[in-house]
C-alpha positions in Angstrom: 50.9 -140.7 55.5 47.8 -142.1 56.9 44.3 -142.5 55.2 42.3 -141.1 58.2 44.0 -138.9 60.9 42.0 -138.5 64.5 40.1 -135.2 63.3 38.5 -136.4 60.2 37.4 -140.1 62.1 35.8 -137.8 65.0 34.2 -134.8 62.6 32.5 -137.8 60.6 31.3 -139.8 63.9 29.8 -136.5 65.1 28.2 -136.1 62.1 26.6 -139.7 61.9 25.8 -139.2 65.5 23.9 -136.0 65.0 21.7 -137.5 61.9 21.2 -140.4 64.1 19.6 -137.9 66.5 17.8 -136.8 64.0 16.0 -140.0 62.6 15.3 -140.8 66.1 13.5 -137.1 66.6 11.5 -137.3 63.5 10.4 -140.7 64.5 9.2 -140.3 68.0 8.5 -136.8 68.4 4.5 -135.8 67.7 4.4 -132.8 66.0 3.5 -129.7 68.4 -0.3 -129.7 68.4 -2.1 -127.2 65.9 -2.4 -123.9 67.2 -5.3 -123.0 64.4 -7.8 -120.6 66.3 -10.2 -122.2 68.5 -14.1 -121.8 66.9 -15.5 -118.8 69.2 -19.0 -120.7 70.4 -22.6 -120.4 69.2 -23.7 -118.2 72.3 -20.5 -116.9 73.9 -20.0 -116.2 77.6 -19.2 -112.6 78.7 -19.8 -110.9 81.2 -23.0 -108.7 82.0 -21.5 -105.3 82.5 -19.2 -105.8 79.2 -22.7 -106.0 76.9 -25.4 -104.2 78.6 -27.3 -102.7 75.8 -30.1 -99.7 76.3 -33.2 -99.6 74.1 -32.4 -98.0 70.7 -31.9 -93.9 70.8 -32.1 -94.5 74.8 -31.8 -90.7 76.0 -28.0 -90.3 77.5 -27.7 -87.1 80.0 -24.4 -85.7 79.8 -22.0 -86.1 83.5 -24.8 -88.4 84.5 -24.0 -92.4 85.1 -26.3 -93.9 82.3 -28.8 -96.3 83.8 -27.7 -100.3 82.8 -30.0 -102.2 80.5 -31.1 -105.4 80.8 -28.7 -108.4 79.5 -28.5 -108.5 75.7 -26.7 -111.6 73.9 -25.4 -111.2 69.9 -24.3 -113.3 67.2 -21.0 -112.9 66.0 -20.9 -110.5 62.3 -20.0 -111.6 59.6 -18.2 -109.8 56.8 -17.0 -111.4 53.6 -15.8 -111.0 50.2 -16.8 -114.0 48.8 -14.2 -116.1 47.6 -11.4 -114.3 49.2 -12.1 -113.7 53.4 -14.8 -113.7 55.8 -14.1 -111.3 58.8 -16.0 -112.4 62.0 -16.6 -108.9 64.2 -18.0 -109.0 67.9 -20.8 -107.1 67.6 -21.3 -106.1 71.8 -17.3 -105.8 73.0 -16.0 -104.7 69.2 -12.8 -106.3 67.7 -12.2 -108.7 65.1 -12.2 -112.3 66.6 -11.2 -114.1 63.5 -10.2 -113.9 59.8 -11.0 -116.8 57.4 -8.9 -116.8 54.4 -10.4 -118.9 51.3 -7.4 -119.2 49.1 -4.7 -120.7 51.8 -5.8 -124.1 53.6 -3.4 -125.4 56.9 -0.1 -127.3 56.0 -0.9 -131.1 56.4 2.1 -132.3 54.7 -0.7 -134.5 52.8 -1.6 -133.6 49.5 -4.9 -135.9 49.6 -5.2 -134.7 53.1 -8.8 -132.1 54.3 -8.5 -128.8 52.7 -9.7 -126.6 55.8 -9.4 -122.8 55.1 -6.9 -120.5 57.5 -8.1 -119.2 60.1 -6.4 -116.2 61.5 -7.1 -114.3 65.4 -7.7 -115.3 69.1 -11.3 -114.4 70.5 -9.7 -113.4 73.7 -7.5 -110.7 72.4 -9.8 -109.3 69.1 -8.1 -107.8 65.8 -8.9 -103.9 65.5 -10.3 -103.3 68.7 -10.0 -100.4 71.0 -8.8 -100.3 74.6 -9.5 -96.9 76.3 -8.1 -97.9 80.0 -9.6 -96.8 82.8 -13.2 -96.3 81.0 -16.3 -99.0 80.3 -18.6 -98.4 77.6 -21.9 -99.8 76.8 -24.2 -99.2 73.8 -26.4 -96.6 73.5 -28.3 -97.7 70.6 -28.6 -100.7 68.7 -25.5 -101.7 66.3 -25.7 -101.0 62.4 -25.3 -104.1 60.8 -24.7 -104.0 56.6 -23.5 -106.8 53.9 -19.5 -105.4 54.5 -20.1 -103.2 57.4 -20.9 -103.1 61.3 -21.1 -100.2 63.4 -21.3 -99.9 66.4 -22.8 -96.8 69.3 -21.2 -96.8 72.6 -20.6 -94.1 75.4 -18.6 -94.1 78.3 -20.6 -95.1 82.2 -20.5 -91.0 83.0 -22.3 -90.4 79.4 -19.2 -88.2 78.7 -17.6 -89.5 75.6 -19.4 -90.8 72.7 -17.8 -93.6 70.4 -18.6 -94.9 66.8 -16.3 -97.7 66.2 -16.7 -99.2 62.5 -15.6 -102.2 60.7 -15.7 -102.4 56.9 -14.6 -104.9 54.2 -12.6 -103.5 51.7 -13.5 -104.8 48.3 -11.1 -102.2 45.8 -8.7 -104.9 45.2 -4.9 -105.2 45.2 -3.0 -104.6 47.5 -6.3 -103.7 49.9 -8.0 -107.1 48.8 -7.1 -108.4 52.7 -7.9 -105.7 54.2 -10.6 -103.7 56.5 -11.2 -100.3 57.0 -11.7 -99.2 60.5 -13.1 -96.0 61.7 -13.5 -94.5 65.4 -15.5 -91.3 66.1 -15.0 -89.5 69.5 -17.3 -87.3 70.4 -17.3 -84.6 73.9 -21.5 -84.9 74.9 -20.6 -82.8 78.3 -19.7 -79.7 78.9 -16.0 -79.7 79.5 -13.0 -80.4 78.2 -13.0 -84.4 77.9 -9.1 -85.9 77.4 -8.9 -89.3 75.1 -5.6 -90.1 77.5 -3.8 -93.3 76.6 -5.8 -94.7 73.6 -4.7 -97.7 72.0 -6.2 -100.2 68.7 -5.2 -103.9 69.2 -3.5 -105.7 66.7 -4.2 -109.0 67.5 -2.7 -111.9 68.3 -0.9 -114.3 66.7 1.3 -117.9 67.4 4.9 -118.1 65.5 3.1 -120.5 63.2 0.2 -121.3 62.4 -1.8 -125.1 62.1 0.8 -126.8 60.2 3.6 -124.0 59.2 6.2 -125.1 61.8 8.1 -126.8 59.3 9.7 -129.3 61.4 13.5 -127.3 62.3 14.8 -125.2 64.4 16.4 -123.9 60.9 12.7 -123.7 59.5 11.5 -121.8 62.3 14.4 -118.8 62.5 13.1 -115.3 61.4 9.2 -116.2 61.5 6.9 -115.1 64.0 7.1 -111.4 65.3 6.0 -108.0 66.6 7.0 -105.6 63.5 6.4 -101.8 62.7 7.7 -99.3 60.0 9.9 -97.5 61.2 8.7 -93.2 60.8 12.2 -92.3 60.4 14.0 -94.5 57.5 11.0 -96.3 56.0 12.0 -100.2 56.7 10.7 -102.8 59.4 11.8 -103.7 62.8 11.1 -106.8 64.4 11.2 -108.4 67.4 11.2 -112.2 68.4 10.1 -113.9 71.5 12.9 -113.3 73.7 12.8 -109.5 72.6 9.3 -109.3 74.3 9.4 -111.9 76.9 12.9 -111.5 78.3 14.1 -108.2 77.3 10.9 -106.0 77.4 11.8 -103.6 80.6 9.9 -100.9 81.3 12.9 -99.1 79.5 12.3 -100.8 76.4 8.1 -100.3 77.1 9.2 -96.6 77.7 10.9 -96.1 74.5 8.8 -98.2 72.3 5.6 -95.7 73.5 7.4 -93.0 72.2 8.6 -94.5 68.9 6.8 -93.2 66.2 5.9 -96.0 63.6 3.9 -95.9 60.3 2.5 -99.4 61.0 2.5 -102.0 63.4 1.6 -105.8 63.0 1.9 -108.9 64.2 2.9 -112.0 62.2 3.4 -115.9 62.0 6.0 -117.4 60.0 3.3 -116.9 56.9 0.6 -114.4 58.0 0.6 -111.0 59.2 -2.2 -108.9 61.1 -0.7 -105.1 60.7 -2.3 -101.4 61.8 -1.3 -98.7 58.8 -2.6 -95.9 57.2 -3.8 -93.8 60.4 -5.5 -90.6 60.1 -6.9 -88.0 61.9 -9.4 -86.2 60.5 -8.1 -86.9 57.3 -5.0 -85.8 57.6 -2.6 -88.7 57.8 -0.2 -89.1 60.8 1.9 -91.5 62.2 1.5 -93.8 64.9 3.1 -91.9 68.1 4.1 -95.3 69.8 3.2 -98.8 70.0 2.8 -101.3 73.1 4.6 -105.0 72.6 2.2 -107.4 75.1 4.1 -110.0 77.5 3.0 -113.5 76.3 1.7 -114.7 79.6 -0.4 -111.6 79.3 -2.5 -113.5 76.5 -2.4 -116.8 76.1 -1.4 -120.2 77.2 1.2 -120.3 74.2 3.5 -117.9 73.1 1.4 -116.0 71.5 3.0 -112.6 69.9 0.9 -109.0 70.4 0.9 -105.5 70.6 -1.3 -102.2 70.6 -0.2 -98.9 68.4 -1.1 -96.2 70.5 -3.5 -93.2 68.9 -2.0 -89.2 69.2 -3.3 -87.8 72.8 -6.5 -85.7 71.8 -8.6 -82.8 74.3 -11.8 -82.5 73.2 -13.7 -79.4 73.6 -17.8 -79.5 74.5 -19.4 -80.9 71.4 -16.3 -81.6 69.4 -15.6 -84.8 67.5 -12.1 -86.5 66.3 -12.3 -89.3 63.4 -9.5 -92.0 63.6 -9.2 -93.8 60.3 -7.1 -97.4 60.4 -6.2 -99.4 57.2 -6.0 -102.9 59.0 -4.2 -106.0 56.4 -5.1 -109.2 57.6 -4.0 -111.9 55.1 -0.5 -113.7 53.7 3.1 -112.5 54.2 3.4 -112.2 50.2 5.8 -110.1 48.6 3.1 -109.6 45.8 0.3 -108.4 48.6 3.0 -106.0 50.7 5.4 -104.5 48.5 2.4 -102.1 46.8 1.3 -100.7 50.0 5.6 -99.3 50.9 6.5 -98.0 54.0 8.8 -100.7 54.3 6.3 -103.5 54.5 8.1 -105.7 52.7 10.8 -105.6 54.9 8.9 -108.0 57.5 9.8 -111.1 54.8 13.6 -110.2 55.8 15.0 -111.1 52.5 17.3 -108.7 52.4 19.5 -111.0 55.3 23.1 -112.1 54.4 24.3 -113.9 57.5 23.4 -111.5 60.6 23.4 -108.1 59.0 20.9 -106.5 56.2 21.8 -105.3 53.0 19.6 -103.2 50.3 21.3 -105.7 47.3 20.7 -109.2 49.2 16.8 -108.0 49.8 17.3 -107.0 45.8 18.7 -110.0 45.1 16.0 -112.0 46.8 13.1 -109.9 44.9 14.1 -110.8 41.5 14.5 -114.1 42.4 11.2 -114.3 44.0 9.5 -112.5 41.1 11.8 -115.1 38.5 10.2 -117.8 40.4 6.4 -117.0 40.2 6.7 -116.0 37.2 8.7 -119.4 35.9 5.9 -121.4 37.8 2.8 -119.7 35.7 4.4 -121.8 32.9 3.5 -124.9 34.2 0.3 -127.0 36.0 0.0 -126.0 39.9 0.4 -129.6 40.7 4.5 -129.3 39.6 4.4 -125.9 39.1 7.2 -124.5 41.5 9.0 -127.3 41.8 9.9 -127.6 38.0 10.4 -123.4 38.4 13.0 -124.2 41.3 14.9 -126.8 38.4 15.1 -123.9 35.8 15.8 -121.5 38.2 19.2 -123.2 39.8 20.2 -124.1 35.6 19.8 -120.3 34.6 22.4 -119.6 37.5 24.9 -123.0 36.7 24.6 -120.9 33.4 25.5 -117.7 34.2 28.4 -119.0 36.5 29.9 -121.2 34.1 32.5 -118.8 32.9 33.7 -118.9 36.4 33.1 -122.6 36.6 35.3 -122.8 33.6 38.4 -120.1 34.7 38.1 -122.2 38.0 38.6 -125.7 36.7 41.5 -124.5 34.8 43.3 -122.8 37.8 42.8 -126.0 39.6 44.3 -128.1 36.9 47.1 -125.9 36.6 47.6 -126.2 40.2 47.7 -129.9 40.4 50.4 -130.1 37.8 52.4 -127.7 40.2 52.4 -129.8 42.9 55.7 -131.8 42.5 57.9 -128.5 42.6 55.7 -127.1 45.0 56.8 -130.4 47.3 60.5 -129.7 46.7 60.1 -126.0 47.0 58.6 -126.5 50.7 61.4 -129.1 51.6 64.4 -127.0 50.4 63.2 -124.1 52.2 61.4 -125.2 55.1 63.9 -123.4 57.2 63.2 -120.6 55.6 59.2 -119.3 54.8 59.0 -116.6 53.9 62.0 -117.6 51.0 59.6 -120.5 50.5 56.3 -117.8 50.1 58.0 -115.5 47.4 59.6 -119.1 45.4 56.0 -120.3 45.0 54.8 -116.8 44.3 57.2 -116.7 41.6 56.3 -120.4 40.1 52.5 -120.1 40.4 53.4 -116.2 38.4 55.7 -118.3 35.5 52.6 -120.5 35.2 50.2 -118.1 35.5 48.0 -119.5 38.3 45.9 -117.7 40.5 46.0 -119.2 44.1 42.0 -118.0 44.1 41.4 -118.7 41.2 39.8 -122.1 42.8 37.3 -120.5 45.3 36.6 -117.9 43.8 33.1 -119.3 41.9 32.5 -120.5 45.6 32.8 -117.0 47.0 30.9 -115.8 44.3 27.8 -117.8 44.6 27.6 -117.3 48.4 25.1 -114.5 48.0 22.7 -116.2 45.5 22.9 -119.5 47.7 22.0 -116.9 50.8 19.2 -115.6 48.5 17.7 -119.3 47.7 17.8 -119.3 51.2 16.2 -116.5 52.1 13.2 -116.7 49.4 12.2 -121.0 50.2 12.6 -120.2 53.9 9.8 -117.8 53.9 8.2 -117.7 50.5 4.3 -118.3 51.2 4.3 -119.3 47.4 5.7 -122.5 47.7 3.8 -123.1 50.9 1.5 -126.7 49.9 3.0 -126.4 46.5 3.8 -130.0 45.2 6.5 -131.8 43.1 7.0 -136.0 42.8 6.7 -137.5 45.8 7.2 -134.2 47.6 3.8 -132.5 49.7 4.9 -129.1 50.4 8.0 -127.8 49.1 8.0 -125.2 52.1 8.3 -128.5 54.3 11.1 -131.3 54.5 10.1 -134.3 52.1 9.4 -137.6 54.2 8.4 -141.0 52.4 6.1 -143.4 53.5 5.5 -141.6 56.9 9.1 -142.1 57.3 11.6 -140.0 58.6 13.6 -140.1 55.3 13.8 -137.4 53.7 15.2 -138.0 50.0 16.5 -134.9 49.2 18.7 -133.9 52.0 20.1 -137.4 51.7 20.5 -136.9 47.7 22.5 -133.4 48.6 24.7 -135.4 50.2 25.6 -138.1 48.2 26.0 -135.7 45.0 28.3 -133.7 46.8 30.5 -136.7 48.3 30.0 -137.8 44.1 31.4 -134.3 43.1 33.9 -134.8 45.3 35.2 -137.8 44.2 35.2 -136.7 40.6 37.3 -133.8 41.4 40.2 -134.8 42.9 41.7 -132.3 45.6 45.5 -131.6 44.9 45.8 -131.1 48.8 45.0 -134.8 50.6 44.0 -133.2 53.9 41.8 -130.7 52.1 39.7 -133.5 50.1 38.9 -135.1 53.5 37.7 -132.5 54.5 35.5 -131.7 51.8 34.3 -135.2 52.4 33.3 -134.7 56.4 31.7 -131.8 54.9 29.1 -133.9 52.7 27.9 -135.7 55.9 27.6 -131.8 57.2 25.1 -130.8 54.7 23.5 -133.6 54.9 22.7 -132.9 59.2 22.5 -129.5 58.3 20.1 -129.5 55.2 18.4 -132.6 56.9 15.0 -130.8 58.0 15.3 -128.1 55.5 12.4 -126.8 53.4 12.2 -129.3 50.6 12.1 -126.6 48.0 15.9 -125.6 49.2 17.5 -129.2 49.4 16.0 -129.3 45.7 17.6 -126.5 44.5 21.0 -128.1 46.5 20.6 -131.4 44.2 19.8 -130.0 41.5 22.6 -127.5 41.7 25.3 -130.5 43.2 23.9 -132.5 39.9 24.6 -130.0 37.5 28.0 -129.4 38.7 28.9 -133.2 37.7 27.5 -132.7 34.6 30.0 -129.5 34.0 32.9 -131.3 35.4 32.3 -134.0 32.7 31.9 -131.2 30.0 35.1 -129.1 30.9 37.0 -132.4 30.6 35.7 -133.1 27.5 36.4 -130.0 26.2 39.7 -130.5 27.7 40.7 -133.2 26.0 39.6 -132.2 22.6 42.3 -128.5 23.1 44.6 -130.4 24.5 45.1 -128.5 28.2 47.4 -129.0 30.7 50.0 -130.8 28.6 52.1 -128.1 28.1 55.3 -128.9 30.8 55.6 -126.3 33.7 57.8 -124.4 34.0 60.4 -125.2 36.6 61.0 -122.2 39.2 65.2 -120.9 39.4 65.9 -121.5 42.7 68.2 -118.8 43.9 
């Protein structure tokens, strides 16, 4: 029997080919330019009909076109809690044009590198800012300006509709401590019914990843930037990627999304999330009726992703007033910040993914691992901090599998010692297979092997390796958090400026070790197992560092087992007992 047939030569070229791709990628490609937010200037230019502004208490006569003020040029607000965010507001066209957040700095894969804050919005398409088509408004006294509050007192051109529109920090703590509380008053100044029609509130805009976040793989990148909301009817979170609302938006889709009702709607990066909750109307709270996804090319240059939640259609009567109240959350994607706040906001982390469909017990399962990890990490110094947590983490589970490690071992041990009779069984009945099935049946039942006895601890621990997954691919905790040589666990670990990355490479060659230590009964299978190291290794090659740890680690401890249950073994004794030879009919 040959060494090497055709398929194993070819699967393992492919393989070498593809990580030679790679190398060459990371070495000549220049990372996609930052797409932080561009600094909105000193003395911004807009237009003069977009900030007229009348004298303070200027007289407005209902039905009648209010006569234009001279040109009036603001300074961007500022609102802040200090050592958490600073909101910047447009004080003359409303909106919030950007969102500094003190405690999270860009990715620069550089742990001696600047530590510039995040910076979160786009100037051209503002955070929390109304869009009434079809009407223009222009102040009608001068904006109210406190330490974590601006308001602002507009009227349409015909003087018929009055609006307040307010911005306020909101300082009460967790889970509000990223958030803004934003208020619009309608008021009817004529004397006739006045109709709101299609309102909307902007909720920004925002680039699938930030300065930084992109992570360096396609694998890095699946499942982060979107359009999300909660859905009314079953409390969880929908998203939708770039192709959903740049190749499949028709006006079908715009259609039925306008008349989706929704409990929030956001906008996120791979790590950050702008999101619209908490409406009320007069008090009373109420869901969003519908909610607008915007066409990239709409916005920005880059793929930026956007939308508007619409507001419930309102007729005012003369001299009636409606009050919109908005919760608007603009900080990190963090399980800790979200999962308070319900409605299915947590959802939008997708943790509860195994493979392509959701499950309540995978999201679960990713929850307590998140939660395990955090709280592992408080044990230690920031600078190793989730890295060493990662270690225990992947030991507590070698522990709890062990049992099955163990009945697995044993199974296979059993089976190898089979595999002289199973060779004659399959040549005296090779006419004959189903005769061969149920002799082999029959010998593996004398000897009381279980033909899955070997995979099954694999099977098993599909789930929780879906859940490692799942929590290092989007876990903002681990984002810039450190270990040895490695920057940013959230990011693959190159050396040197190098595109070597240690760990992937490490994944490998303990699994080709593992391998070799465990000797497959079935020759075809164990080269197999063998092109599959060099598969990892492509696969896991641009993987989030803090994942390709948890693989060595994991492929590591699983050579120290092997070397235990052999021990252990050879002090009972097992396997020595002579199998028992099947009765061929």
């Amino acid at each position: 029997m040959k060494k090497f047939d055709p398929v194993t030569i070819l699967g393992s070229l492919v393989c070498i080919v593809a990580l030679a791709l790679i190398f060459a990628y990371n070495w000549t490609h220049t990372r996609r330019a930052a797409q932080a937010p561009q600094p909105i200037p000193a003395n911004p230019v807009v237009s003069q009909e977009a900030t007229m502004a009348a004298p303070q208490d200027a007289p407005v006569v209902p039905g009648e076109p209010a006569a234009l003020p001279p040109f009036v040029q603001r300074e961007p607000v500022l609102l802040s809690l200090p050592e958490l965010m600073e909101v910047q507001v447009d004080p003359m066209k409303g909106g919030v044009t950007k969102v500094t957040l003190a405690n999270y700095h860009w990715q620069t894969g550089d742990r001696k590198g600047p530590r510039e804050s995040v910076a979160m919005g786009r100037e051209k398409v503002p955070f929390l800012s109304l869009n009434l088509p079809g009407r223009t408004l222009h102040e009608i006294a001068e904006p109210t300006i406190a330490q974590d509050s601006l308001t602002l007192h507009r009227a349409t051109a015909d003087s018929l509709l009055r609006v307040d529109e307010s911005w306020k920090v909101d300082a009460q703590g967790q889970p509000n401590a990223y958030s803004l509380l934003y208020t619009l008053r309608f008021t009817n100044g004529s004397t006739q019914p006045v109709s709101l029609g299609r309102t909307a509130v902007s909720c920004g805009a925002l680039p699938d990843f930030l300065a930084g976040d992109e992570g360096g793989s396609f694998a890095s990148k699946y499942l982060s930037g979107c359009v999300a909301y909660g859905r009314a009817a079953k409390g969880d979170a929908k998203t939708l990627d770039m192709k959903a609302i740049s190749r499949k938006l028709t006006p079908a889709k715009v259609a039925q999304y306008e008349t989706t009702p929704a409990n929030w709607v956001g906008v996120s990066s791979k790590y950050f999330l702008f999101a619209l909750r908490n409406l009320t109307v007069d008090g009373s709270p109420a869901p969003f009726p519908g909610f607008a996804p915007r066409q990239p090319q709409e916005l920005l240059p880059q793929e930026y992703f956007s939308a508007e939640a619409l507001l419930p259609e309102v007729t005012l009567a003369p001299g009636e007033s409606v009050t919109f109240t908005i919760t608007g959350y603009s900080g990190p994607k963090s399980l800790q910040m979200l999962e308070p706040m319900g409605q299915g906001l947590p959802s939008i982390l997708n943790m509860d993914l195994f493979f392509f469909w959701h499950f309540d017990w995978m999201g679960w399962l990713c929850k307590m691992l998140l939660k395990a990890l955090n709280g592992i990490a408080g044990w230690f110094p920031p600078s190793c901090a989730y890295g060493l947590a990662i270690i225990l983490i992947t030991l507590l589970v070698k522990v709890v599998f062990m049992p099955l490690a163990w009945h697995s071992t044993r199974s296979m041990k059993k089976m190898s010692a089979l595999q002289p009779q199973l060779k004659v069984l399959r040549e005296k009945y090779k006419e004959d297979p189903q005769r061969m099935y149920y002799e082999q049946n029959k010998l593996f039942k004398e000897n009381q092997v279980s033909q899955t006895g070997g995979c099954l601890p694999m099977l098993v621990q599909i789930p929780v390796f879906f859940a490692m997954f799942n929590t290092f691919r989007g876990a903002i905790e681990i984002r810039n958090a450190s270990f040895l040589w490695v920057a940013d666990l959230s990011m693959p670990d190159p050396v040197f400026g190098l595109p070597i990355h240690p760990l992937a490479i490490l994944t490998g060659v303990t699994m080709l070790l593992q391998q070799k230590l465990q000797p497959m009964p079935d020759p075809s299978q164990a080269r197999m197992m063998n092109i599959m190291s060099l598969v990892f290794v492509v696969f896991f090659y641009n993987m989030p560092a803090g994942l390709t740890l948890y693989m060595t680690v994991n492929q590591l401890t699983s050579i120290a087992q092997m070397l235990l249950f052999r021990r252990l073994e050879k002090r009972a004794s097992l396997g020595k007992a002579p199998a028992k030879a099947g009765k061929p009919a």
